[in-house]
C-alpha positions in Angstrom: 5.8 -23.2 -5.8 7.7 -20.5 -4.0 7.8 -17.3 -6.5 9.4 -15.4 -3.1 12.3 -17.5 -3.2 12.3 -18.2 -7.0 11.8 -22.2 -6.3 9.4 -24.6 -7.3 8.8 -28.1 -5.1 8.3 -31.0 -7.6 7.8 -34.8 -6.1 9.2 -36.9 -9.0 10.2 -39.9 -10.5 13.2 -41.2 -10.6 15.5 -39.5 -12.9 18.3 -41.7 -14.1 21.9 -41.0 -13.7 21.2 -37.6 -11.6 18.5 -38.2 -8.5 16.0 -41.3 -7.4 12.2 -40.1 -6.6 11.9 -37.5 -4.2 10.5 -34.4 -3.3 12.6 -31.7 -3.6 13.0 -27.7 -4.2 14.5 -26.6 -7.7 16.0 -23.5 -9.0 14.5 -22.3 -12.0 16.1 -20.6 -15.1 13.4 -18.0 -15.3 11.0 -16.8 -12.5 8.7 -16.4 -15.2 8.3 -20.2 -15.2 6.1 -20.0 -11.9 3.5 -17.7 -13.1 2.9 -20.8 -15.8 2.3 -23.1 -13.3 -0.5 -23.7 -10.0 0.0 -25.9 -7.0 -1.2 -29.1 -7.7 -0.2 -29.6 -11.4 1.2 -32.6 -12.6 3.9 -31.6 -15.2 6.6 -32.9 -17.3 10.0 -31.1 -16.8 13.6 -30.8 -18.0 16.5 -30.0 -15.4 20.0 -29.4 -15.6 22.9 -29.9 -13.1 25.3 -26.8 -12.6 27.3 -28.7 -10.3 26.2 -26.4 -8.1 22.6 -26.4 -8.0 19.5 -28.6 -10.2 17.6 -25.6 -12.1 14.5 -26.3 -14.0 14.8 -24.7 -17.7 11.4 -26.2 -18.9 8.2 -27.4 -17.2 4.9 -28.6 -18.9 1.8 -28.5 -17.5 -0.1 -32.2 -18.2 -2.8 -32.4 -15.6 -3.8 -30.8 -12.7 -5.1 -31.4 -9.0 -2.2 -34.0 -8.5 -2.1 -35.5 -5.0 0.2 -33.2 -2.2 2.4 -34.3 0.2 0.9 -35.4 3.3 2.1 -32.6 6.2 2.2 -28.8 6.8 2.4 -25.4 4.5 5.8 -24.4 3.8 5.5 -20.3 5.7 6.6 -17.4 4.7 10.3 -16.6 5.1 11.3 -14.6 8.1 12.5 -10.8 6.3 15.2 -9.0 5.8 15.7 -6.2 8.6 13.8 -8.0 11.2 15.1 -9.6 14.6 16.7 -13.1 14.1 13.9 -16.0 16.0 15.5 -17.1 18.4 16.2 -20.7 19.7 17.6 -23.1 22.4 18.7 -26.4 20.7 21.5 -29.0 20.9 24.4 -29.4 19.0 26.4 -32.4 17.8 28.5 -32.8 21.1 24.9 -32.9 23.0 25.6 -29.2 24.2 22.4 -26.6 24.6 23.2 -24.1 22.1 21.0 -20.8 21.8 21.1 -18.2 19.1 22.2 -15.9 22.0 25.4 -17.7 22.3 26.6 -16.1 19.3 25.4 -12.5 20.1 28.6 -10.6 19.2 29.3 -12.7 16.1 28.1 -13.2 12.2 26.0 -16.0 12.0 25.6 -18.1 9.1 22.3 -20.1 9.7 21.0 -22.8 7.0 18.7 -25.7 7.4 19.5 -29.3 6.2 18.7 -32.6 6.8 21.4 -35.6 6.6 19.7 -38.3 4.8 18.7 -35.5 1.7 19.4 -36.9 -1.3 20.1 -33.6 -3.1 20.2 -30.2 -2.1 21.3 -30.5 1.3 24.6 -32.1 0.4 25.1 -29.2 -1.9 24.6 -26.2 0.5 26.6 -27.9 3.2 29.6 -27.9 0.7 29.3 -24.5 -0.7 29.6 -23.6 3.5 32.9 -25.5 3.7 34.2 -23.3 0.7 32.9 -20.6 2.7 34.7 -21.7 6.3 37.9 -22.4 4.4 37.8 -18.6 2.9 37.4 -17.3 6.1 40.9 -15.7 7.2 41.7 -16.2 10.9 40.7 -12.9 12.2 37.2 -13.1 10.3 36.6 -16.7 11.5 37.0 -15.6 15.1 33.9 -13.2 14.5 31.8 -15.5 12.2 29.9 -18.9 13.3 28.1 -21.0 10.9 25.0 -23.0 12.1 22.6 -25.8 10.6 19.5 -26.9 12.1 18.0 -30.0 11.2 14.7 -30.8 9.3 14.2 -34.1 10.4 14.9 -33.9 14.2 13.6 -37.6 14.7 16.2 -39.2 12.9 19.0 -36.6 13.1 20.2 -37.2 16.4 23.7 -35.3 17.6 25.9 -38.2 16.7 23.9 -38.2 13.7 24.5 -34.1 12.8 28.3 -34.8 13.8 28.9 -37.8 11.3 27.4 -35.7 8.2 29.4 -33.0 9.7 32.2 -34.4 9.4 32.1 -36.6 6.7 31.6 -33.3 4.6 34.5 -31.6 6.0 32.9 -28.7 8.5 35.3 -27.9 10.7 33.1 -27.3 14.1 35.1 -24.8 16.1 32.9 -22.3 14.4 30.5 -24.7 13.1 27.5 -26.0 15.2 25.3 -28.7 13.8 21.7 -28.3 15.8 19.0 -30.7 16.4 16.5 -30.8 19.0 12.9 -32.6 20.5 11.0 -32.5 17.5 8.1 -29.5 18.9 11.4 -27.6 19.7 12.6 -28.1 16.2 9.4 -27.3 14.8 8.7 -23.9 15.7 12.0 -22.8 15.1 11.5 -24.1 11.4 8.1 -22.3 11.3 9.2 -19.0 12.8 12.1 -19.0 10.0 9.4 -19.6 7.8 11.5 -22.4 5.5 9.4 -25.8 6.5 9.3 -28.7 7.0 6.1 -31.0 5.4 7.0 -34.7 5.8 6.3 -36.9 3.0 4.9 -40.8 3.4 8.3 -42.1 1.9 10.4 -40.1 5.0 11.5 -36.7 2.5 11.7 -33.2 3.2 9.8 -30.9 2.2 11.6 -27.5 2.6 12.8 -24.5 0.9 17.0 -23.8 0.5 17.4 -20.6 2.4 20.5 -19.4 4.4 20.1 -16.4 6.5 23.0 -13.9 7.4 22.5 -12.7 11.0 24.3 -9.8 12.1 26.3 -9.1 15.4 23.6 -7.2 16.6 20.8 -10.7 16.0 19.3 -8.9 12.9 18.4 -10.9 9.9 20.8 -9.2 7.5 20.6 -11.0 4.1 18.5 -14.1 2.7 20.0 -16.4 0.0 17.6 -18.6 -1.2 18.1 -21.4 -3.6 21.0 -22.8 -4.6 22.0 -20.5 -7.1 21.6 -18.1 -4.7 24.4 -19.1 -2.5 27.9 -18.0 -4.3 30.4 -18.2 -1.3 32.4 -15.1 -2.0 29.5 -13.2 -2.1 29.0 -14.4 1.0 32.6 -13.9 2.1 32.1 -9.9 1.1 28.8 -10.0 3.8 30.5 -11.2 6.3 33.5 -9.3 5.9 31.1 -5.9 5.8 29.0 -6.8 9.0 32.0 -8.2 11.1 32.8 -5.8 14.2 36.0 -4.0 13.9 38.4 -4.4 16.9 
């Protein structure tokens, strides 16, 4: 569980006609849902689909002490207010890319990985309904960023195809990857993962951070539901600099 971001990280079965097994971070209806629940119990739970984002409105506990996933602590997510980490990566072209590249600028930064079954997919979209709201003159002072989880097999040609394939457009879009110790502590220092499972998932929690022209963390969204991209929009719009 992650009460902080209002999430809760179930590996499950497969549920027919929505997901197959995985391990994945869910919404939930309520928060107070969480305080019901300890890590480690086995439960039985109902989801629904928003076409946005899978939100848990019932969990069960039926046992407890149920085996973990085999890899790292998911941290603490970097705060509000508090210089963005920096980082020195590559992006989809191959090109070294640095958070410093884009001092002057909004940033948008999520994490994903390309071979995520579920809620990857779903953030990268809401961030092409985001790009495509973007007037011109905004665009100019806004760049989105995703970093990937799973460094090893997301290579740049990799990071380009999902890109693409999704409909990013990457003149203001930079897809990042990296040696995986590179990747790592950039992942750790931002506090959202990742914990590798035996069957190759992600462990990781759905947060976006809004970085302002100045390389403060402005605004987290975390979760799905969290993400509305005119909400967003309005962000961007406040923090952009005025010329």
């Amino acid at each position: 569980m992650q009460a902080e971001t209002g999430q809760i990280l179930i590996a499950h079965e497969d549920i027919p006609g929505l997901m197959p097994a995985m391990t994945m971070n869910f919404d939930v209806a309520d928060r107070t849902l969480l305080e019901t629940l300890s890590h480690g119990d086995a439960i039985e739970f109902e989801v629904e689909f928003t076409g946005k984002a899978y939100i848990v409105t019932k969990a069960t506990v039926v046992g407890t002490g149920a085996t973990q996933g085999a890899g790292g602590q998911l941290g603490a997510i970097a705060p509000e207010d508090d210089p963005a980490p920096p980082f020195q990566l590559t992006d989809q072209d191959g090109n070294a890319r640095s958070l410093e590249d884009f001092r002057g600028k909004v940033v948008v930064l999520d994490f994903i990985w390309t071979r995520c079954p579920g809620p990857c997919p779903i953030l990268t979209g809401l961030h092409v309904d985001l790009q495509r709201r973007l007037p011109p003159a905004l665009r100019a002072k806004t760049q989105l960023v995703s970093i990937s989880l799973d460094p090893v097999r997301d290579t740049p040609a990799v990071m380009r195809e999902y890109a693409t394939k999704r409909g990013a457009d990457l003149s203001n879009w930079s897809f990042l990857t990296g040696a995986p110790e590179q990747v790592d502590d950039v992942l750790r220092r931002y506090g959202v993962g990742s914990a590798k499972m035996p069957d190759g998932q992600v462990e990781h929690v759905v947060a976006t951070f809004l970085i302002a022209p100045d390389g403060q963390i402005e605004r987290r969204y975390l979760g799905l539901e969290g993400h509305d991209p005119k909400e967003l929009l309005r962000d961007i719009e406040r923090l952009a600099p005025r010329s």
